[in-house]
C-alpha atoms as one frame of an Amber mdcrd trajectory, in Angstrom:
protein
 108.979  88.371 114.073 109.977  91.401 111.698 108.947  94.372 113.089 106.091
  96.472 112.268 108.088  99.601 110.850 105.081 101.713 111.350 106.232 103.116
 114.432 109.533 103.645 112.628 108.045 106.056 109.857 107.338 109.135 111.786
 110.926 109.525 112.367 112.059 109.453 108.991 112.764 112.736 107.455 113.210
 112.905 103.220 116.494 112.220 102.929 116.384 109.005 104.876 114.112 108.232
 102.099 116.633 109.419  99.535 118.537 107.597 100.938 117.085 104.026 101.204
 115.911 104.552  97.448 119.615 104.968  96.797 120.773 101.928  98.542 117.557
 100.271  96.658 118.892 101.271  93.590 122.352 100.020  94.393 121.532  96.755
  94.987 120.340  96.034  91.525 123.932  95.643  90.722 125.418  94.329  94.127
 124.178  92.876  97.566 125.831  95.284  99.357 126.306  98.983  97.854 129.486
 100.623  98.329 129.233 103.664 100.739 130.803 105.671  97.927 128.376 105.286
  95.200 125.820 106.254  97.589 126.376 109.690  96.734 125.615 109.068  93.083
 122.502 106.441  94.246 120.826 108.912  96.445 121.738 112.178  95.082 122.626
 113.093  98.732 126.040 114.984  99.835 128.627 112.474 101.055 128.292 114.457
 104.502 124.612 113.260 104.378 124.947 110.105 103.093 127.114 109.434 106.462
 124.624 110.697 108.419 121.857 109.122 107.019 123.371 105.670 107.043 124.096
 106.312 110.783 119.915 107.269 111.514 119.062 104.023 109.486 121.516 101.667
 110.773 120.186 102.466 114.365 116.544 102.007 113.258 117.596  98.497 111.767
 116.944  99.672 108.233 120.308  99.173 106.366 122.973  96.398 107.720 126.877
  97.068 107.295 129.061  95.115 106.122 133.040  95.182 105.740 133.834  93.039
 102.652 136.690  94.408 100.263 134.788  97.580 101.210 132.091  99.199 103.308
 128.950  98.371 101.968 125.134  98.416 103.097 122.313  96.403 101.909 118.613
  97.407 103.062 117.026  95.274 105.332 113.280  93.973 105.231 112.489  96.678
 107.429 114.142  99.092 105.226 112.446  97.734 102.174 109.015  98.023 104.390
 109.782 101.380 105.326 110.039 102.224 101.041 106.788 100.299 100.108 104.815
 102.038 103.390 106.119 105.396 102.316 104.747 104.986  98.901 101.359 103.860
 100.007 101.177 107.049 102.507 101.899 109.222  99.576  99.084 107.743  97.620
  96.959 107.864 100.569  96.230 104.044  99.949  96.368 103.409 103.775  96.239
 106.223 106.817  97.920 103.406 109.870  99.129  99.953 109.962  97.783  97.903
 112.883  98.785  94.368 114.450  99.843  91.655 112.927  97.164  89.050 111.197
  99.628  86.572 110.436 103.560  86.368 109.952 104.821  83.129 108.042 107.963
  82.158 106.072 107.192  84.041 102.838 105.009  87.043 104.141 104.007  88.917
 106.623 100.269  90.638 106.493  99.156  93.005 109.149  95.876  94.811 110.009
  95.820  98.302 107.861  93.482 101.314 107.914  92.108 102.699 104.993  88.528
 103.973 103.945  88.071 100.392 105.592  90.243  98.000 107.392  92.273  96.224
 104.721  95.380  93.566 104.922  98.709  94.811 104.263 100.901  92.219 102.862
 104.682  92.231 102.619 106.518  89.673 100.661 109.686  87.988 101.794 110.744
  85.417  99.264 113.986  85.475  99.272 115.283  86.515 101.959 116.234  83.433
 103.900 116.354  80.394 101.197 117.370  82.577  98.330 119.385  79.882  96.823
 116.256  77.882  97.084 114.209  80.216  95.418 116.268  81.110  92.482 116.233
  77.546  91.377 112.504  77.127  92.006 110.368  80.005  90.628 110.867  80.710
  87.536 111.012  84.284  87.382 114.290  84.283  88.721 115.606  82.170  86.150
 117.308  84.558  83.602 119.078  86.784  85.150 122.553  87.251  86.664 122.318
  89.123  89.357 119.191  88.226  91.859 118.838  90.248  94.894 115.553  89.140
  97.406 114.306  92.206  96.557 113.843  91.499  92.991 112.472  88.020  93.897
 110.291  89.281  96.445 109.196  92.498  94.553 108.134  89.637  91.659 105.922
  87.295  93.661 104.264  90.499  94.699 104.064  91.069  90.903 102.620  87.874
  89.923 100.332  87.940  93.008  98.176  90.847  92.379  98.037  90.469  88.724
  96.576  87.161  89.484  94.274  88.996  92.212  93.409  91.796  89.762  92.356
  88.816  87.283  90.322  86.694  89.252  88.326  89.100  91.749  84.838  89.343
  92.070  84.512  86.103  89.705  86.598  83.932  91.738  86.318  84.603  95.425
  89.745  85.907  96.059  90.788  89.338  98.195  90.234  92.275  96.495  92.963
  93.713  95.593  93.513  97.651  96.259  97.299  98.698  95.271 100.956  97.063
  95.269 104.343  98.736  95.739 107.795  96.510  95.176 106.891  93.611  97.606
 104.080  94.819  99.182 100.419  94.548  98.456  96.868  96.401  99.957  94.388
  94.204  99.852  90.898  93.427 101.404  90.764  92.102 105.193  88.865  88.369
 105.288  86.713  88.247 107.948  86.772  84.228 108.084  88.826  81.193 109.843
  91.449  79.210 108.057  90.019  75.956 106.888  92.748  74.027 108.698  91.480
  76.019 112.100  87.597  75.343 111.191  86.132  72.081 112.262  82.864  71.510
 109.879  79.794  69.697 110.813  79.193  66.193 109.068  77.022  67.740 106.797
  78.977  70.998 105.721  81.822  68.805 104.707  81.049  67.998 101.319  79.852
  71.299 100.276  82.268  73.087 101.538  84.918  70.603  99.412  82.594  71.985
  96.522  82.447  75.483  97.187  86.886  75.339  97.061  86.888  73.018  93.947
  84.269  75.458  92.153  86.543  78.496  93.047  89.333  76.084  91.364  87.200
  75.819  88.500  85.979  79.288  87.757  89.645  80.398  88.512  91.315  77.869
  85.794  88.056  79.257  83.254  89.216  82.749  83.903  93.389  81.464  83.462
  94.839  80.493  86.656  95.998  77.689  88.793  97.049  78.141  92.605  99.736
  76.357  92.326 100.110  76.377  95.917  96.688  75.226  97.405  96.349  73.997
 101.121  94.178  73.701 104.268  96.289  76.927 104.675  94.868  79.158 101.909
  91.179  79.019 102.099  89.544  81.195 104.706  86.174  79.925 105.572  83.370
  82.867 106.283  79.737  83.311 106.713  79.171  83.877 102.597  81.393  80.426
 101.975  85.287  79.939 101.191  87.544  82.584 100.078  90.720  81.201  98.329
  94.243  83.471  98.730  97.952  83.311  98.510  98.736  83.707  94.960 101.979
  84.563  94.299 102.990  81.052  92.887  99.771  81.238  90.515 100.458  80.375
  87.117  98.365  80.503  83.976  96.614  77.757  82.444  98.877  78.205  78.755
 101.950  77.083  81.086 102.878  73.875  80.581 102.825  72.467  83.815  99.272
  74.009  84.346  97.486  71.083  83.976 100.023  68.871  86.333  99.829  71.841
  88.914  96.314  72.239  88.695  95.957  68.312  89.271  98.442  68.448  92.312
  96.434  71.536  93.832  93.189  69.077  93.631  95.433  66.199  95.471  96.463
  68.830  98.341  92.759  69.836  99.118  90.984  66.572  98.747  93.477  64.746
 100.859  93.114  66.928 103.359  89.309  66.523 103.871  90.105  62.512 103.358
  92.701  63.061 106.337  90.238  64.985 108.825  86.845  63.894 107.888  87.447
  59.946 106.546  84.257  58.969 107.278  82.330  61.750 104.724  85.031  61.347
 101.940  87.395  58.427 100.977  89.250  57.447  97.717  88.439  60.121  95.570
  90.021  60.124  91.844  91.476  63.213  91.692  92.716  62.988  88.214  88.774
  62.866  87.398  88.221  65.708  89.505  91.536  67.645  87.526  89.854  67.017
  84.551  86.374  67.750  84.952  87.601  71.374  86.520  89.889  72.129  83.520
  87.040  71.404  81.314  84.699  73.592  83.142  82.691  70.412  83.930  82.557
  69.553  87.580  79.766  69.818  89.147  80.180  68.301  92.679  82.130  65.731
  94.972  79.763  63.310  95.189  79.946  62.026  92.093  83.225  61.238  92.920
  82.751  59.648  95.999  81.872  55.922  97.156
């Protein structure tokens, strides 16, 4: 599990920040930044820079590596430790709490603000980077790719999509963003593939998710990425999240997405409750969502 670097930030003194902006700033260009041109990076004395690569190296901030030089690349943590900074500045959040849930692509964890919120780091990237440059598409024209710049993007694309879609489509609210992070509102729900309905809240519950599909396409976004996984289920209905792989309904796959995202969720309620839903045409269902048209499952259902 990546740490929370919370505890780490009380430590810190401005020029560590200096200089993890500089080694930031470096790795536009490179993966690792060469310890001279951290100097010109961080706008710290070489006699600083050394000692300031030393404090962060300890804390697990900045990794070292001997390649045809000595160069350092931040770390998660160290990229956590910038974002954090920058929301404690802007007095966004006051303390970051336990962890609510730590997957492949993000971590989120339990913040304090003027109410408890989510704190969400990205980490697309990081560990199938070649993986992710060939998939999302906002890696595609560039160069030189670091996992910050990929994860910094789906962070990007995430709460523009939030900022879109909330209050119409029941989606987080979002609150601020810094490079790969974003401050959002805490769910107070259960994921759907955690919840076991009743017989009877089955079918409506299918409705209340395809109807969030719906108003979300109307307003110019498909998931992209919908699952058993992304729908929290609370006392006021469903609340859909993870956006990051939203895309808008001009793209050209929208429409193929949009249908896929309808095959994900309705075979999931086919797999766990067979005997309130079976054999459901979800290109009918694609179709009558795109065109603002659906109405419910049932007429979709034998």
């Amino acid at each position: 599990m990546v740490q929370n670097v919370a505890s780490v930030m009380a430590e810190l003194e401005p020029e560590d920040f200096h200089l993890l902006s500089g080694v930031e700033q470096g790795m536009r260009f490179s993966e690792y930044v060469a310890r001279e041109k951290l100097t010109e990076f961080s706008r710290l004395t070489t006699e600083d820079v050394d000692y300031r690569l030393d404090r962060c190296a300890d804390r697990g901030l900045v990794e070292r590596k001997t390649i045809q030089y000595e160069g350092f690349k931040l770390t998660f943590e160290g990229y956590d430790t910038l974002a954090l900074h920058t929301f404690a500045e802007r007095d966004t959040i006051e303390g970051v709490g336990s962890p609510l849930g730590v997957g492949k692509e993000s971590d989120v964890y339990e913040a304090q603000s003027y109410k408890p919120v989510a704190l969400k780091y990205h980490r697309e990237g990081y560990t199938n980077f070649r993986e992710v440059m060939k998939e999302r598409e906002y890696t595609a024209d560039r160069d030189h790719v670091s996992w910050l710049y990929t994860a910094r993007k789906a962070a990007e694309r995430e709460y523009d999509a939030l900022e879109t879609l909330y209050p119409d489509v029941a989606v987080p609210q979002p609150i601020d963003t810094n490079r790969h992070a974003i401050v959002m509102e805490k769910i107070d729900g259960v994921e759907l593939s955690r919840t076991k309905l009743e017989p009877e809240q089955v079918l409506p519950i299918l409705d209340l998710v395809l109807e969030e599909m719906q108003t979300a396409y109307r307003e110019g976004y498909v998931h992209a990425d919908m699952s058993e996984y992304n729908v929290f289920v609370t006392n006021e209905g469903v609340v859909v999240f993870d956006w990051p792989q939203a895309v808008p309904t001009d793209h050209e796959n929208a429409r193929e997405l949009l249908t896929r995202d309808v095959e994900n969720i309705v075979s999931y309620f086919e797999r766990k409750y067979p005997q309130e839903i079976s054999d459901v045409d979800r290109d009918a269902v694609a179709e009558r969502l795109a065109t603002d048209a659906f109405d419910s499952i049932t007429e979709f259902t034998e």
